[in-house]
C-alpha positions in Angstrom: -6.5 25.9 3.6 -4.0 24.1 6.3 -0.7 26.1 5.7 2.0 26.8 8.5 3.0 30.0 8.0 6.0 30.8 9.7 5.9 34.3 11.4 9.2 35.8 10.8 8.2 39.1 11.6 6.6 40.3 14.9 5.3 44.0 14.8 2.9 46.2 17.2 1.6 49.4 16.8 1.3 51.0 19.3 -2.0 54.0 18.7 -4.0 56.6 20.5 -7.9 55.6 19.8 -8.6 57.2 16.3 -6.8 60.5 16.2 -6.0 61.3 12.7 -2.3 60.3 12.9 -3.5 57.0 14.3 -5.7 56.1 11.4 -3.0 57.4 9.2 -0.4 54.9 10.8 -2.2 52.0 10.5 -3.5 52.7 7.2 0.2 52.8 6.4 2.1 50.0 7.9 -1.0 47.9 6.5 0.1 49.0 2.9 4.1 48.3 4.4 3.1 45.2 5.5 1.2 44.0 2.5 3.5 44.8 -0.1 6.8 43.7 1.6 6.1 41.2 3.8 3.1 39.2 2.9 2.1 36.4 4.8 5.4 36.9 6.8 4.5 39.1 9.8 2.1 39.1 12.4 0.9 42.6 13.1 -0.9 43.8 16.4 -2.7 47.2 17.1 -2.7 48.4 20.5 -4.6 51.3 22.0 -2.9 52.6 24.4 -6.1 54.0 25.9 -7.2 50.2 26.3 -4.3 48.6 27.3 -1.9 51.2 29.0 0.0 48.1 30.7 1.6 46.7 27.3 2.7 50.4 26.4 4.1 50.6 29.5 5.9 47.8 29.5 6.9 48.1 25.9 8.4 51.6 27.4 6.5 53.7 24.5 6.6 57.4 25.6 5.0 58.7 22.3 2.4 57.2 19.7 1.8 56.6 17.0 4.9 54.0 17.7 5.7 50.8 15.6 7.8 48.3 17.7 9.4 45.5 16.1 9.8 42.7 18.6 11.1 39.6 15.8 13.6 39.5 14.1 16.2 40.8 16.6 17.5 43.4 17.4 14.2 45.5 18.7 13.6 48.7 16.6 11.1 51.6 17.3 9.3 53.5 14.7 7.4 57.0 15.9 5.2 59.0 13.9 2.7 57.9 11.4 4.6 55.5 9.0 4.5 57.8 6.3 8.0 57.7 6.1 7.7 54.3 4.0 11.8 53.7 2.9 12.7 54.9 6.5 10.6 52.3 7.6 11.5 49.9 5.4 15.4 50.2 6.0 15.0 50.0 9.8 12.9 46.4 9.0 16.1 45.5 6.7 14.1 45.2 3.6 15.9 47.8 2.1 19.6 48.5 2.4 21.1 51.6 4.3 
């Protein structure tokens, strides 16, 4: 199926190999993702144990982190996205 999707949300998650609150994160902003933004973001994992440059340069001090680069302005998320309307107020898909 030839559909252009346009990406209006760009988000990484930043994680620390498969600690429990790792697994937990993404398992969550999955779920997030899923439900409120289907087939309207673009999601990347990062171990920060494989690629310690892109955490760095992202200037994450603690993981799990979720970083949302698009829409502007950048937010950062830390913990392990339990905190679902937290989450989805700081992604302005619920109001404050």
């Amino acid at each position: 199926m030839s559909k252009s999707k346009a990406v209006e949300n760009v988000l990484r998650l930043y994680v620390a190999g498969t600690t429990p609150n790792s697994v937990r994160a993404i398992e969550n902003i999955k779920l997030i993702c899923e439900e409120y933004l289907e087939g309207r973001y673009d999601l990347e994992v990062i171990d920060i144990y494989q690629q310690p440059v892109l955490a760095k340069g992202d200037q994450i001090i603690a993981v799990p982190t979720l970083l949302r680069k698009l829409p502007t302005p950048l937010r950062k998320f830390v913990g392990d996205m339990s905190a679902t309307e937290r989450i989805l107020v700081g992604l302005d898909l619920r109001p404050k």
